[in-house]
N, C-alpha and C positions, 0 to 999 in steps of 0.2 A: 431510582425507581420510585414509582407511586410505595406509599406502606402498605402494605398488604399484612394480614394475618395468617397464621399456617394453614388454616380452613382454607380460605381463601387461595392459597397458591396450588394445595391439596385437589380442592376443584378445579381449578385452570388447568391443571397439568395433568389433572388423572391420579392424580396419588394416594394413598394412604395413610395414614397420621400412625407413628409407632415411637410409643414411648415419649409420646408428647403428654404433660401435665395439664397443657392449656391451649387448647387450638386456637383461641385468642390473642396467643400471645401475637407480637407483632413483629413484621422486619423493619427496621426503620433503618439500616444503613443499605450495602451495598452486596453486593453476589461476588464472592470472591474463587476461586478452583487452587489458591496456594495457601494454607494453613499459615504460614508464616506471615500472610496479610490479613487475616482476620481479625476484626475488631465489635466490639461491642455494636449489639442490633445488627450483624450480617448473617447473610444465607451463605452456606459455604456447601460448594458444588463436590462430589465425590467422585471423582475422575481419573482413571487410569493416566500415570504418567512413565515416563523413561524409567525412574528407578523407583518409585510407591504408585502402591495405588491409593487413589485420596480419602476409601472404606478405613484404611486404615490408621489415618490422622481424623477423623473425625472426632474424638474425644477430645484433641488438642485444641481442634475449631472450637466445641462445645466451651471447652476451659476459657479459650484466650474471649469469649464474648458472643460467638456465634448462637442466634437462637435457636436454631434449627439445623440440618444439611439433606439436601438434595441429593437420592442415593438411590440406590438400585437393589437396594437389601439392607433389612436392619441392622444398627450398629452399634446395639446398646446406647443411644443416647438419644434425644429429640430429633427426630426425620421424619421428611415426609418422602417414602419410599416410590419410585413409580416405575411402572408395570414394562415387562420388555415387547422390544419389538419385533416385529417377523423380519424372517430373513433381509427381505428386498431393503427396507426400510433401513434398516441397520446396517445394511452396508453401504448403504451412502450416506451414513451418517460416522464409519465408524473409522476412530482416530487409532492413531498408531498404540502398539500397546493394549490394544481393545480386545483380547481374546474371546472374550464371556459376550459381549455386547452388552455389557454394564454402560460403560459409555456415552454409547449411542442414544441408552434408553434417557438416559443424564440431559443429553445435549438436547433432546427434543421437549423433553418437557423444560429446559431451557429457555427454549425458544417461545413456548407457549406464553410464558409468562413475560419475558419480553416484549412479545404480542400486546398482551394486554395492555401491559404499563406505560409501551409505547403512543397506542391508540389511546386511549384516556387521557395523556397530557395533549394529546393534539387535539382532541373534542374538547376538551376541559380548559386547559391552561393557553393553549393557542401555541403548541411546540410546532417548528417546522422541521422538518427532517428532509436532508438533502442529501441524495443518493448521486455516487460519482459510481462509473463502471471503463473499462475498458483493457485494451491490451499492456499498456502500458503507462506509464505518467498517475498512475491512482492514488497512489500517496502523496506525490508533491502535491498535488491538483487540492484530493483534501487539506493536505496541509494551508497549503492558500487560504482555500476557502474558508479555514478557519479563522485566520486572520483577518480575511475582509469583514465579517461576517461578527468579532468577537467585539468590534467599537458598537454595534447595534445592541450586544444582550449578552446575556453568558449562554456559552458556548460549548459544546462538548462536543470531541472529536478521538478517533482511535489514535493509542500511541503505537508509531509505526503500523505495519499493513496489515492491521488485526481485520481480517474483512474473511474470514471463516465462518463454518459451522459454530463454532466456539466465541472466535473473538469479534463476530458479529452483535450478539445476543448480547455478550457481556458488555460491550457498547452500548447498547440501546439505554441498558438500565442504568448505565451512570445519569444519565436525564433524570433528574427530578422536576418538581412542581417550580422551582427557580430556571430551568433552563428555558431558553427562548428557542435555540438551534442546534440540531442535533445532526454535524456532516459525516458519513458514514461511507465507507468505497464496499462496493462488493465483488466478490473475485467467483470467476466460474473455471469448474473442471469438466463441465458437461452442458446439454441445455438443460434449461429446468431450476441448475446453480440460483442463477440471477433473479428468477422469479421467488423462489423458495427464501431469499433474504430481504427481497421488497415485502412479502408477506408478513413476515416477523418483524419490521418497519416499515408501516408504508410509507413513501415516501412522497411528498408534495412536489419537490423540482429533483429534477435526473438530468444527470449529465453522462453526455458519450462523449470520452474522448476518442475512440479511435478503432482499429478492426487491421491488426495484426497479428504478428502469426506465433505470438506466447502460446504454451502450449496447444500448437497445431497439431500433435500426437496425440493427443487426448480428443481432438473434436474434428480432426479429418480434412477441410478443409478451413478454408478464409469464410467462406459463406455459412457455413455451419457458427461459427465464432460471432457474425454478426447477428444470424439469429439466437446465439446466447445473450451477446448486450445488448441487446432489443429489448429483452424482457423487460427493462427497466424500465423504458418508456411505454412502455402497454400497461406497465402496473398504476402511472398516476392518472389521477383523478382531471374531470373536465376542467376544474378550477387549476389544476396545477402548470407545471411549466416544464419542457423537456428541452436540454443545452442542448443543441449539436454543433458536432465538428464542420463546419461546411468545407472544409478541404478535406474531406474524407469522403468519398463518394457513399460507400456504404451505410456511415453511421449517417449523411445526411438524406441520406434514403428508406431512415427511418421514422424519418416525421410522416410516412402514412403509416403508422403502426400505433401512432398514438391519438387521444382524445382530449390532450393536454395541450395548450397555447405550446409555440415552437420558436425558441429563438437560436440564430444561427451563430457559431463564432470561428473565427479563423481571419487569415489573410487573403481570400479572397473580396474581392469591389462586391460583391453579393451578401454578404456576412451582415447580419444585424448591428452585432459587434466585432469592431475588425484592428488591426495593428498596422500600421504605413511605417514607413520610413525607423523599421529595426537594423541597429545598429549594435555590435558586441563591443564591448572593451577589454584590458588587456587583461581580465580575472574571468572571461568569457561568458559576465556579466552582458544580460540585454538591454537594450533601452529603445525605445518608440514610441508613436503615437497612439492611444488609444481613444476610438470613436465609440461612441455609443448615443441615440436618441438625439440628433444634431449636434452634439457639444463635441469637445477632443481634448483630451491631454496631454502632456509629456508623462512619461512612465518609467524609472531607473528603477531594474529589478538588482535585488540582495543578492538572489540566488541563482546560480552558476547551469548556463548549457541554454544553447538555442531554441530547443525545443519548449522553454518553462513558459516562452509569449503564449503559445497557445492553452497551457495550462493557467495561466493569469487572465485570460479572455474568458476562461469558463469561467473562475471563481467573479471576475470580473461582473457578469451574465449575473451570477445569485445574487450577488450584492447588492446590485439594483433590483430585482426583483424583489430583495428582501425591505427596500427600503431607503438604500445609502445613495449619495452623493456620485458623480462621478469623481468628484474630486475628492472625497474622501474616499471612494476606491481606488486611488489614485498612492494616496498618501500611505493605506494601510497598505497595499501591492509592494509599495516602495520600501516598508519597515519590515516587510516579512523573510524569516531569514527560517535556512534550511531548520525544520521542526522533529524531523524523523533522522533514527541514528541512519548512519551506512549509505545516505543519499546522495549523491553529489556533494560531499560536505569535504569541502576544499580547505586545507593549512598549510603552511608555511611554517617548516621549523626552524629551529635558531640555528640552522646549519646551511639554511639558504634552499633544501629542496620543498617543490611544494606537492605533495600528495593530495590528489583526488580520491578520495576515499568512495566509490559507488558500490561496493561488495556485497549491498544485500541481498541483491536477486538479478538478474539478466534475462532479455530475451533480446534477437536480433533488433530490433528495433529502437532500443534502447542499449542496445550495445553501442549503434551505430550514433546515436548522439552524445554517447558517453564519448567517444573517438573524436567527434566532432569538434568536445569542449576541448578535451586534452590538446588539439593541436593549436585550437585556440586563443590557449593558455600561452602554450612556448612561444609562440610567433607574434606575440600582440606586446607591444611596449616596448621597444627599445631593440638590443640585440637579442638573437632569436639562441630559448634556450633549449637543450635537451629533450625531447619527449620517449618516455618509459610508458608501452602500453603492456600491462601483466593482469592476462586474460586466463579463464578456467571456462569449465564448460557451461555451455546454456543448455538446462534439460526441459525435456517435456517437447522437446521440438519431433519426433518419431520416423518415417521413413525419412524426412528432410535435414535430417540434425546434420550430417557430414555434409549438405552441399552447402547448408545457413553457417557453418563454422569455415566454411573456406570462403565463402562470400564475404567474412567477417577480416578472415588475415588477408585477404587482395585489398579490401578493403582500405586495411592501415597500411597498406605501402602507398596506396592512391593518395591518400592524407599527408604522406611524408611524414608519418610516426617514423620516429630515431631506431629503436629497439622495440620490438616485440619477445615477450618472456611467455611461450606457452603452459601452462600447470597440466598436469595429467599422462596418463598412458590409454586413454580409451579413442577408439575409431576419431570421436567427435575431433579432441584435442588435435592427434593429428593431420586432420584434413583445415583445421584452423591452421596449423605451421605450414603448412606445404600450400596452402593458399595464397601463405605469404611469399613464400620461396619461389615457387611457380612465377607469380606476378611480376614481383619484382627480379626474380635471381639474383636473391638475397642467398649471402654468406651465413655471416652470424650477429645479421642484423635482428634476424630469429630464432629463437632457443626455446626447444623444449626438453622441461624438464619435468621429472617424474612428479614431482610432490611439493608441497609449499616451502616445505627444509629447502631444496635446494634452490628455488628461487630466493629464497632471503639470503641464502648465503652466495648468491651470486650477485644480488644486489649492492650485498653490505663488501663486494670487491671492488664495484667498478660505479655505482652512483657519485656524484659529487657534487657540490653545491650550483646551484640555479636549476636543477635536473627538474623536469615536470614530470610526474608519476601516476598513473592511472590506473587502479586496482577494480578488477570487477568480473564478475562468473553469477549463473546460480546461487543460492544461498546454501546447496546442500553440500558446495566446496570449503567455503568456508574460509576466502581468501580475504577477510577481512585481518585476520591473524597479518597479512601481511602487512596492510597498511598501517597496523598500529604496531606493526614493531618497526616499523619505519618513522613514521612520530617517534617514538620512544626514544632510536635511536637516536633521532637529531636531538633531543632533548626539547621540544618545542610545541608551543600551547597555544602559537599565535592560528588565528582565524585570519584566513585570506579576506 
């Protein structure tokens, strides 16, 4: 973040100076919400968590170097306190744990100041900030984009899919007066979401990947969902640049919503920037040609699942806009390797099975090219091996979760997945089994079973070396527990 003095942030946010010696004093590091990361010259956020509230570590912030802490009520030590919010307000802003709406009132004058500091290095230093949105692919896509983007300047980008109320804001202000690029995803649970995170960054280029049906319980329909990621391109500026999917009808049917230049990317002959002749190999690695502005490349991607060309075409898109080569987007495309834990991040242990680790989050959409890699995997190179697909529930789906979870086990029979391991006892779970079973008139090609326990210990009966394994639910399952006791098990560190 720009340095700011507590006066100064005091103003920006609404707050009031309490037990401050010197409103002068300065922030010159970073905004941290875990005491245990606080370092000399940070602002240290007081924020209700799972088991403290952050009111109460504040003196430890104070100690370990912290100037000041951002707080919701005085805490005996240098703050700058700011004011609550009304009902409406606070509750869309308010995180779990948040009883008092202490929080809430945290996170927005969070944001304010992020505001600022954001807009000042982009008048000032020439920051560009590039806004990714969609249903799905937002972290790879960032993650890319970081990579394309990091041979031009330094770069700063969320670790994993910090694209909240919280881990929004606290993004923006890692940018200082050294950063050139600042690529940020934003995630909605509503309309309004997506506009409310361009405003606290604006952003110069916006990317849509796409207008699926992730939390379609939350927003009703497909249509509702594309006027959430829309917002992003209403928010840039006439100078600026708005990606779109052009194989998505919807998102490409938002370039009249914006005032920003439009360029298109996908596989289809209309696409500004487009991919021919993709081809997978036997780690479900893509490779193709990549056109842009008369020129073409070859492209060997690092990172695993069919779906990532489209996700390399957007980052691909900023790249150039920002400045780079085809050929050096070509070259950085080629060196970029999974960035975010839990993503498609594929190994091989020393016991010969290779685990797909996707378990951070799910929705239909993304289930279904997590499936796509998995079979892939076993069927690409040589003799064809085992495939283990071990599924948990995707939430936020709402009247449709039971017909999208049985869409998903017919799914894997259509694929010729080997095994299906369903986790859970709830409606979802088993309309995923019985989708399978129906389809196929499957035996006990599929299993469900109550809880993570007893999928691992089904696993650790009947897996065996060259097995391909594909782990992946919602994040609030929590079935990463499996794939890493499955590493563990094989005893093995190697990277597919």
């Amino acid at each position: 973040m720009i340095e700011m003095t507590l006066r100064e942030i005091a103003d920006a946010c609404g707050g009031t100076l309490h037990d401050v010696p010197d409103a002068q004093a300065t922030v010159t590091g970073s905004v941290e919400f875990d005491s245990r990361r606080v370092g000399p010259g940070d602002l240290f956020l007081a924020l209700p968590g799972a088991n403290a509230d952050g009111h109460d570590h504040a003196a430890a912030a104070v100690a370990a170097g912290a100037v000041a802490v951002l707080a919701a009520r005085p805490v005996g030590v240098p703050a700058i306190v700011v004011p609550p919010l009304g009902a409406t307000e606070s509750a869309a802003l308010a995180l779990s744990n948040d009883t008092d709406g202490s929080g809430a009132a945290v996170l927005k004058a969070l944001a304010e100041i992020a505001r600022i500091s954001t807009e000042k290095l982009s008048a000032t230093n020439g920051l560009t900030v590039v806004g990714v949105t969609g249903s799905s692919g937002k972290t790879s896509t960032k993650d890319l984009i970081a990579a394309v983007l990091s041979p031009l300047g330094p770069t700063v980008a969320p670790p994993g899919s910090f694209n909240n109320e919280l881990g929004h804001p606290w993004t923006a202000l890692r940018a200082d007066p050294e950063t050139k690029f600042l690529a940020l995803e934003l995630s909605a649970r509503g309309v309004g979401h997506v506009a409310e995170l361009a405003r606290i960054a604006p952003p110069r280029i916006g990317v849509v990947l796409n207008v699926g049906t992730a939390h379609l319980g939350e927003f009703g329909s497909r249509d509702a969902i594309a006027q959430a990621k829309g917002e992003l391109v209403e928010s840039l500026p006439e100078d600026g640049l708005a990606v779109l999917n052009a194989d998505d009808y919807r998102v490409a049917a938002m370039a009249s919503r914006t005032k920003a230049r439009v360029v298109t990317v996908g596989l289809s002959t209309e696409a500004d920037i487009r991919a021919t002749d993709v081809h997978m190999d036997g780690q479900a690695r893509a490779s193709f040609t990549l056109h842009a502005n008369g020129e073409s490349m070859p492209v060997q991607l690092a990172v695993h699942g069919e779906h990532q060309v489209g996700n390399a075409l957007s980052a691909a898109a900023v790249a150039l806009e920002c400045g780079a080569t085809l050929a050096a987007v070509a070259q950085a495309l080629e060196g970029a390797n999974a960035a975010s834990a839990r993503r498609m991040d594929v190994r091989t242990t020393a016991n010969g099975v290779t685990v797909i680790n996707d378990s951070y989050n799910a929705n239909p959409d993304s289930m279904r090219a997590a499936l796509k890699a998995l079979v892939t995997l076993a069927k690409s190179g040589g003799e064809p091996r085992r495939s283990w697909a071990v599924l948990g529930e995707m939430g936020e789906l709402g009247d449709t979760s039971v017909i999208e979870h049985d869409a998903i086990g017919r799914l894997a029979v259509r694929l010729d997945v080997d095994r299906l391991i369903v986790i859970g006892d709830g409606r979802p779970s088993h309309g995923l089994h019985q989708g399978a079973v129906m389809e196929g008139s499957w035996g006990e090609e599929s299993i469900l079973v109550p809880d993570i326990e007893a999928a691992i210990a089904l696993l650790d009966d009947e897996i065996a070396a060259g097995d391909v394994v594909l782990v992946k639910a919602s994040k609030s399952v929590g079935l990463w527990t499996v794939a890493e006791h499955l590493i563990g098990a094989g005893e093995g560190k190697t990277q597919s």
